[in-house]
C-alpha positions in Angstrom: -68.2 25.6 -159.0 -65.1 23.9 -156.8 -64.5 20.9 -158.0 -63.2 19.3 -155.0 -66.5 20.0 -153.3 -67.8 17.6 -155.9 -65.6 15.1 -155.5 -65.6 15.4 -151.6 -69.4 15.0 -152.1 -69.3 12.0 -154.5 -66.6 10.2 -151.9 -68.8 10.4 -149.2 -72.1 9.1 -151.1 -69.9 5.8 -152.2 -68.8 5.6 -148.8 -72.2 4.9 -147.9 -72.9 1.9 -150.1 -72.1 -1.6 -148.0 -71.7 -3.3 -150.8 -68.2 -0.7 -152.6 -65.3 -1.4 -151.9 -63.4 1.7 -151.1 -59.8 1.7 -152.2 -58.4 4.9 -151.7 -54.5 4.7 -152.8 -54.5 2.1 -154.5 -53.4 1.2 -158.1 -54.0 -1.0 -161.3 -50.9 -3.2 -162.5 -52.5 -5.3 -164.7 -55.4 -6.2 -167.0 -56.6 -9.0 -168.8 -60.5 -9.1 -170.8 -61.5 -12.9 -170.6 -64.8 -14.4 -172.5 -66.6 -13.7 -169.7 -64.7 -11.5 -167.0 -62.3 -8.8 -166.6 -59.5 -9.5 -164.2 -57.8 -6.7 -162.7 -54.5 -7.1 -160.8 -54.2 -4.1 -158.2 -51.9 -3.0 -155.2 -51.2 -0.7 -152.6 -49.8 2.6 -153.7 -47.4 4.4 -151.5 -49.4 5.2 -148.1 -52.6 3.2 -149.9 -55.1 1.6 -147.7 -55.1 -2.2 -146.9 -58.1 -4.2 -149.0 -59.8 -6.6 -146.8 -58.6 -10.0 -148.8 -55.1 -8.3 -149.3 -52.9 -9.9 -146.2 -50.4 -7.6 -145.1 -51.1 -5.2 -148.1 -50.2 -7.4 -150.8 -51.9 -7.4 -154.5 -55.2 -8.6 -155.0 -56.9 -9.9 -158.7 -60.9 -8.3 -158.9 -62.7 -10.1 -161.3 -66.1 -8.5 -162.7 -67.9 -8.9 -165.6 -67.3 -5.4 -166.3 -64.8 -2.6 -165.9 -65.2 0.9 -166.1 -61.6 3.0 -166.5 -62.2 6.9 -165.3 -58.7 6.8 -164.9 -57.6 10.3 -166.4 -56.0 11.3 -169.0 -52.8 8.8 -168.2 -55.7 5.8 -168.5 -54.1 3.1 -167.5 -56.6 1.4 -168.5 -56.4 2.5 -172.0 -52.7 1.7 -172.4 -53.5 -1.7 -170.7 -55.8 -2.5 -173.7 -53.6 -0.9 -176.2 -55.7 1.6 -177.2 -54.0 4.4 -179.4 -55.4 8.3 -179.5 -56.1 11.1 -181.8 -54.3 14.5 -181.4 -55.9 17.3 -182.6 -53.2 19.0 -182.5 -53.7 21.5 -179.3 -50.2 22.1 -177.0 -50.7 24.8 -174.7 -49.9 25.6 -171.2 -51.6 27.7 -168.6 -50.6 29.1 -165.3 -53.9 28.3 -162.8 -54.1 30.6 -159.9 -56.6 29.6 -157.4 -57.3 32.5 -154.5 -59.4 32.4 -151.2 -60.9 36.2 -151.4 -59.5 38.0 -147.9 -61.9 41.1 -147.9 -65.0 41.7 -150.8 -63.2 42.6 -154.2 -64.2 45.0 -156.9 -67.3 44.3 -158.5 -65.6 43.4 -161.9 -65.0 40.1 -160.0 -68.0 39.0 -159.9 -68.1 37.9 -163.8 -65.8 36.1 -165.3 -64.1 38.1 -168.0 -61.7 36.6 -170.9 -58.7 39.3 -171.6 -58.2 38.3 -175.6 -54.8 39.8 -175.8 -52.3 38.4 -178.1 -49.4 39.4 -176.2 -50.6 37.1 -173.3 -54.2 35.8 -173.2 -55.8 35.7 -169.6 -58.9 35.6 -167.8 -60.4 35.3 -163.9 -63.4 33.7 -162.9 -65.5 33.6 -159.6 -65.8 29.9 -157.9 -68.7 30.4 -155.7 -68.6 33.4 -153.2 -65.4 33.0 -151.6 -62.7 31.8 -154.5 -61.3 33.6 -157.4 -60.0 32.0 -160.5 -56.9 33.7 -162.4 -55.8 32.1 -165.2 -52.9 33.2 -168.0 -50.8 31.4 -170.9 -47.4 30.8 -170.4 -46.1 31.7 -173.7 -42.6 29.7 -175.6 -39.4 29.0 -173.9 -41.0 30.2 -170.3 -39.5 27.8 -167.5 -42.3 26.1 -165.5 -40.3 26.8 -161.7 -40.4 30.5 -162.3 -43.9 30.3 -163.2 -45.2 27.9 -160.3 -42.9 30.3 -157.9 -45.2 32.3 -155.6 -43.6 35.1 -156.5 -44.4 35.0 -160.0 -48.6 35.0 -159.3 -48.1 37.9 -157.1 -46.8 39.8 -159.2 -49.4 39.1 -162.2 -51.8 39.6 -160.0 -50.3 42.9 -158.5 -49.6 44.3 -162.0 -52.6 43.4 -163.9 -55.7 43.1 -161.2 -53.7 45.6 -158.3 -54.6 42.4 -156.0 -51.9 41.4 -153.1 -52.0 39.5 -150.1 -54.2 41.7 -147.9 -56.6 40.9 -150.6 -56.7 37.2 -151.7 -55.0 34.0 -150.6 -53.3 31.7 -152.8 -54.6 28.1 -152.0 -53.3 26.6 -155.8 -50.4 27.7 -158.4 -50.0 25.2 -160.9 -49.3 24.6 -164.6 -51.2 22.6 -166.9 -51.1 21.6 -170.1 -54.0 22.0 -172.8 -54.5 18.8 -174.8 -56.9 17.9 -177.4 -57.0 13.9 -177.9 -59.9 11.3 -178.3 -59.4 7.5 -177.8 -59.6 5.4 -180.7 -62.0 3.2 -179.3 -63.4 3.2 -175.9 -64.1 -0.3 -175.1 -62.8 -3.6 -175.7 -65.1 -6.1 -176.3 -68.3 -5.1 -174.4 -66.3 -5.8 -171.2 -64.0 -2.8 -171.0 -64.7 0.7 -171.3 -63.8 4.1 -171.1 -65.2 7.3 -169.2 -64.1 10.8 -169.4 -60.8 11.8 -169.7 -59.3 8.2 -170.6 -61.5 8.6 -173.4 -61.7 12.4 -174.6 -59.7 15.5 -173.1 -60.5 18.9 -174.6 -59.7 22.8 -173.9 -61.6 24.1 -171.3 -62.6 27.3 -172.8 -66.4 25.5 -172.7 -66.0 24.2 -169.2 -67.0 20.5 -170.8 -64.4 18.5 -169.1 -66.1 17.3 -166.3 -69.5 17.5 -167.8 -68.3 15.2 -170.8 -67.5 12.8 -168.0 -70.8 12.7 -166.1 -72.6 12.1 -169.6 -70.4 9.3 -170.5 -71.1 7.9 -166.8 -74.8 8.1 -166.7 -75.5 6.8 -169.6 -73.3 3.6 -169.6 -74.7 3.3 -165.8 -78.4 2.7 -167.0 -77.3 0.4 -170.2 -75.1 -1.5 -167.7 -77.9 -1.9 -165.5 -80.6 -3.2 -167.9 -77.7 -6.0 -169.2 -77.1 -6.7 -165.2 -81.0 -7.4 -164.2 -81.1 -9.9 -167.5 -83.1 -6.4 -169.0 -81.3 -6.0 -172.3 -78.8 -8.1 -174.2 -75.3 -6.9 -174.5 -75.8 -5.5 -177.7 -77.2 -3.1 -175.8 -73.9 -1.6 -174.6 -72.4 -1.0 -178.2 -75.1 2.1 -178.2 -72.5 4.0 -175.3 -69.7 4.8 -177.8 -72.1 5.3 -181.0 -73.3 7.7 -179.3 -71.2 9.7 -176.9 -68.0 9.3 -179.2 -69.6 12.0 -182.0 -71.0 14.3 -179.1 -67.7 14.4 -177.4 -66.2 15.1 -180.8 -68.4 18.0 -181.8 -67.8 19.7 -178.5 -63.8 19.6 -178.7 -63.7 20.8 -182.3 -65.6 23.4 -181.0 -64.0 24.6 -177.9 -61.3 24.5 -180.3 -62.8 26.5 -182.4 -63.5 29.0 -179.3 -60.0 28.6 -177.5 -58.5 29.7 -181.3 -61.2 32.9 -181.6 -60.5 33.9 -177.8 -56.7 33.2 -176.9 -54.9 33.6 -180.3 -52.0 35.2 -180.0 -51.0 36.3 -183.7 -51.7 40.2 -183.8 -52.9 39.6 -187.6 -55.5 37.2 -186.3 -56.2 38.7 -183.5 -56.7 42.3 -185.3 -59.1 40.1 -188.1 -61.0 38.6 -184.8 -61.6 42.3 -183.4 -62.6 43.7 -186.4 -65.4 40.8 -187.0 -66.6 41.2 -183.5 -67.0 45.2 -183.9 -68.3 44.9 -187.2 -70.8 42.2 -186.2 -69.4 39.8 -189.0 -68.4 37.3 -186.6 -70.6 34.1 -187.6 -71.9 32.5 -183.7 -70.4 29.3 -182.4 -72.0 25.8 -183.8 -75.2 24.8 -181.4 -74.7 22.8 -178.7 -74.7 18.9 -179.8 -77.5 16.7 -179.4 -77.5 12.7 -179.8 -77.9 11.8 -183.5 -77.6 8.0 -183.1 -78.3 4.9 -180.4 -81.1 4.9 -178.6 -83.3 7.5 -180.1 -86.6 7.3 -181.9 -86.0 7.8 -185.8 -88.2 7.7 -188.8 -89.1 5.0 -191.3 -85.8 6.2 -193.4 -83.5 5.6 -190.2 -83.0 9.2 -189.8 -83.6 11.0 -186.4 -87.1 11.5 -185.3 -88.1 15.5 -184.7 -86.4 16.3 -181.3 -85.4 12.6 -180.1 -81.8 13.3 -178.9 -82.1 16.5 -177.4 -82.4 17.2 -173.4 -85.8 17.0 -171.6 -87.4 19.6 -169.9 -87.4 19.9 -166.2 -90.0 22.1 -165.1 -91.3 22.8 -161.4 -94.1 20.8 -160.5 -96.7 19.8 -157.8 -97.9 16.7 -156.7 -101.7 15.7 -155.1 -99.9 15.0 -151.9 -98.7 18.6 -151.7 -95.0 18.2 -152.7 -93.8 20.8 -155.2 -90.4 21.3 -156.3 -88.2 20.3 -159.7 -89.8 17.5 -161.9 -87.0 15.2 -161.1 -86.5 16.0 -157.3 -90.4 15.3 -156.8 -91.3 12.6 -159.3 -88.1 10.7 -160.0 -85.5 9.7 -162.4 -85.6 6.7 -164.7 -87.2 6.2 -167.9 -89.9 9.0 -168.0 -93.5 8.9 -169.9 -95.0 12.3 -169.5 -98.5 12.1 -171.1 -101.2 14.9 -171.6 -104.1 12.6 -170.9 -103.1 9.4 -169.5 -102.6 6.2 -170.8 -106.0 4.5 -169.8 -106.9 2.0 -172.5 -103.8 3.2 -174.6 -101.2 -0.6 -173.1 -101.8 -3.6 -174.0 -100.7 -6.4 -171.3 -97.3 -6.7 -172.4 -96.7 -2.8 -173.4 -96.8 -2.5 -169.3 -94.9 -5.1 -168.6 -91.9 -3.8 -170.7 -92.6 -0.2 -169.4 -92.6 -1.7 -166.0 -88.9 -4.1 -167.0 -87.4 -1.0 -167.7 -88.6 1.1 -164.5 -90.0 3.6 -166.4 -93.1 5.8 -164.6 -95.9 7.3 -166.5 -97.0 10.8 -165.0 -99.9 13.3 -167.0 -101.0 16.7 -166.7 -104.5 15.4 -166.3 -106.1 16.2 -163.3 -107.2 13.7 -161.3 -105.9 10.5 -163.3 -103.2 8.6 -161.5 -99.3 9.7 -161.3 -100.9 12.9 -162.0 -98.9 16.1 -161.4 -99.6 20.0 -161.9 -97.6 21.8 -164.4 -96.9 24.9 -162.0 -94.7 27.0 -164.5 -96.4 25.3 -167.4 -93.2 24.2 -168.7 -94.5 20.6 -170.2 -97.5 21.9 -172.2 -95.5 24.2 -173.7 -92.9 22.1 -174.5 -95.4 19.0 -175.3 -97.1 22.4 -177.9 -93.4 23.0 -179.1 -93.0 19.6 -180.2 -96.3 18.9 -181.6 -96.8 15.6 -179.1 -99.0 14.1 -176.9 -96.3 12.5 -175.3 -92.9 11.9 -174.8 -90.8 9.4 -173.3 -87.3 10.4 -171.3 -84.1 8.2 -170.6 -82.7 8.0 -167.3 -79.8 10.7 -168.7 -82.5 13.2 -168.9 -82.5 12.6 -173.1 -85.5 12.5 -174.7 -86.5 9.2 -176.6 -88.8 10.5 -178.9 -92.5 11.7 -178.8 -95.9 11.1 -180.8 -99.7 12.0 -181.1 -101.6 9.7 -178.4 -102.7 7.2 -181.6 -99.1 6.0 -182.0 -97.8 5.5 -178.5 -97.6 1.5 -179.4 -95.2 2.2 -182.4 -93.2 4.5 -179.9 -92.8 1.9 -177.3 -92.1 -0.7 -180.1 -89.3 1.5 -181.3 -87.5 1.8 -177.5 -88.4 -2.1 -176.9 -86.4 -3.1 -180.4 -83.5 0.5 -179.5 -83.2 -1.2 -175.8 -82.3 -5.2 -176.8 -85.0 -5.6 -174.7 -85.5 -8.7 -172.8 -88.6 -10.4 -171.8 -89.2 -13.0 -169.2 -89.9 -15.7 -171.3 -86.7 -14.7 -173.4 -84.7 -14.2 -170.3 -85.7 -17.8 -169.5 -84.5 -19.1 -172.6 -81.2 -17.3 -172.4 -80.5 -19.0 -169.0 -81.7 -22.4 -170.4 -78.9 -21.5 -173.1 -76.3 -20.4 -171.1 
């Protein structure tokens, strides 16, 4: 993928909410967390757009009752609040060469291939049909102008991939550095938080960057939500770093544990790695992590339930008014119950009204019962027989809350009604008598 596309694309979908305020070039300059409110002091940045209550461009204070810092890896946010980091220890730099392909290239190029050479680990990638990634590590003592010089990618690229200018345009050249670091916390006092990089950068030999990011996002956008519409108590929110923090751990140990196997550049190590991998020694990477804590279904000892925390299927499907496509695209996103056989006679009164509090939507392979949908690829039975359910219910970041046999669906919503901090209406109209 291009990454700019994405952003491009995200821009333009904010753009279209009346109620954002869009402030492109603008910056933070201060930050205090009240009681009750976050107040953010902000300004015009050089060439920064004017803010609607900002009179001849001058600073404005945004009060909220929350803020969210995606602010990089330079958080401001984060050294706002004070919030330290831990190093684990990774200092490397890389020379990124980004190319527009000028005529079709040799077929090699349409993989990406990792060159594990000690004397100077490399590796190219294809972005989509028309880019081409090259990438190489700058090794001690070489001087960052020489290597951001144009000359300098031309001739790597002439003398290890025999490309030149009749055959790719170069549209980036830049150096970055490698980090490994993890915020020490990532919020301050159920009012502040962190997202992505302010919180966690890693290696990119997993490509987990930007995904780390979007899972952080989505699932502190639905807790905040549930808080917002008087859904959940706030206690609600201390679930985002129980859980993300050791899922975001496990992956940069471990594409530190890749970057170290792929891109060492010891010969002794780097014979002992070629070896392994020839003789078949070489043990495989850890499995990819799964949520072990927060809001997850988990047995009478505490421990998680079988298969709560790991990622929901999504299967293609078709619906009785002739719609068929991906389960999500066709049937929504949200808090997801996917049933075998319906859940006629199963809900009490107030099981629905919590289902309905939360948004969640019921849907079953039954034919002919309502919210019904066919399994075309028959990727929910299976996975409902892999499980050994009935059932299952889905968060709205596509985790899987837990599951059960059709006989203990009211435990199962019990359990996500306590995991949530849910709120009724008669609590909610207490709290606000309270407050």
């Amino acid at each position: 993928m291009h990454q700019p596309d994405i952003e491009a694309a995200i821009d333009a979908r904010v753009r279209q909410y009346p109620n954002v305020v869009h402030l492109s070039g603008w910056q933070a300059t201060d930050l205090r967390v009240l009681a009750d409110q976050v107040v953010l002091t902000a300004g015009p940045a050089h060439g920064g757009s004017r803010a609607p209550d900002a009179p001849g461009g001058r600073q404005v204070e945004i009060r909220s009752r929350y803020l969210l810092g995606a602010d990089g890896a330079n958080s401001f946010v984060r050294a706002a609040l004070g919030i330290g980091q831990f190093d684990f220890g990774v200092n490397e730099r890389w020379l990124n060469i980004d190319t527009r392909t000028l005529r079709p290239l040799p077929a090699r190029f349409n993989y990406t291939m990792l060159f594990c050479d000690p004397a100077r680990p490399h590796m190219f990638m294809p972005i989509g049909h028309k880019r081409q990634r090259f990438e190489f590590a700058a090794l001690a003592g070489e001087d960052e102008d020489i290597l951001e010089a144009p000359a300098r990618a031309w001739q790597w690229l002439r003398e290890t991939h025999d490309l030149g200018p009749d055959d790719v345009e170069i549209i980036r050249q830049v150096l970055y550095p490698i980090k490994a670091k993890m915020a020490d916390s990532w919020s301050s006092g159920h009012r502040v938080f962190l997202l992505g990089d302010a919180a966690h950068t890693m290696p990119p030999t997993m490509g987990q960057g930007a995904c780390s990011g979007m899972r952080d996002a989505i699932t502190l956008a639905w807790k905040i939500d549930l808080v917002l519409r008087g859904r959940a108590t706030e206690d609600l929110l201390a679930a985002y770093e129980v859980e993300r923090r050791p899922h975001a751990r496990t992956i940069i140990e471990t594409s530190i544990l890749l970057g170290e196997v792929a891109y060492t550049m010891d010969p002794a190590r780097a014979a002992a790695r070629d070896e392994a991998f020839l003789s078949g020694s070489m043990p495989p990477p850890p499995p990819f992590p799964v949520l072990s804590t927060g809001v997850i279904q988990t047995t009478h000892d505490g421990t998680p339930a079988p298969f709560a925390g790991t990622l929901a299927p999504q299967g293609l499907v078709s619906t009785p008014d002739g719609r068929s496509g991906r389960f999500d695209d066709e049937l929504g996103h949200g808090f997801i119950l996917v049933t075998r056989t319906g859940t006629d006679g199963l809900l009490d009164r107030e099981q629905k009204t919590f289902l309905d509090g939360i948004g969640c939507t019921v849907h079953t392979l039954a034919e002919g019962e309502a919210r019904s949908f066919r399994d075309d690829t028959g990727t929910y039975a299976r996975y409902l027989d892999e499980i050994g359910a009935d059932m299952f219910i889905s968060r709205p970041d596509f985790v899987v809350f837990g599951s059960c046999v059709t006989a203990d669906l009211g435990a199962l919503i019990a359990q996500l009604r306590g995991k949530l901090h849910y709120v009724g209406l008669s609590d909610a109209a207490t709290l606000a008598v309270t407050r």
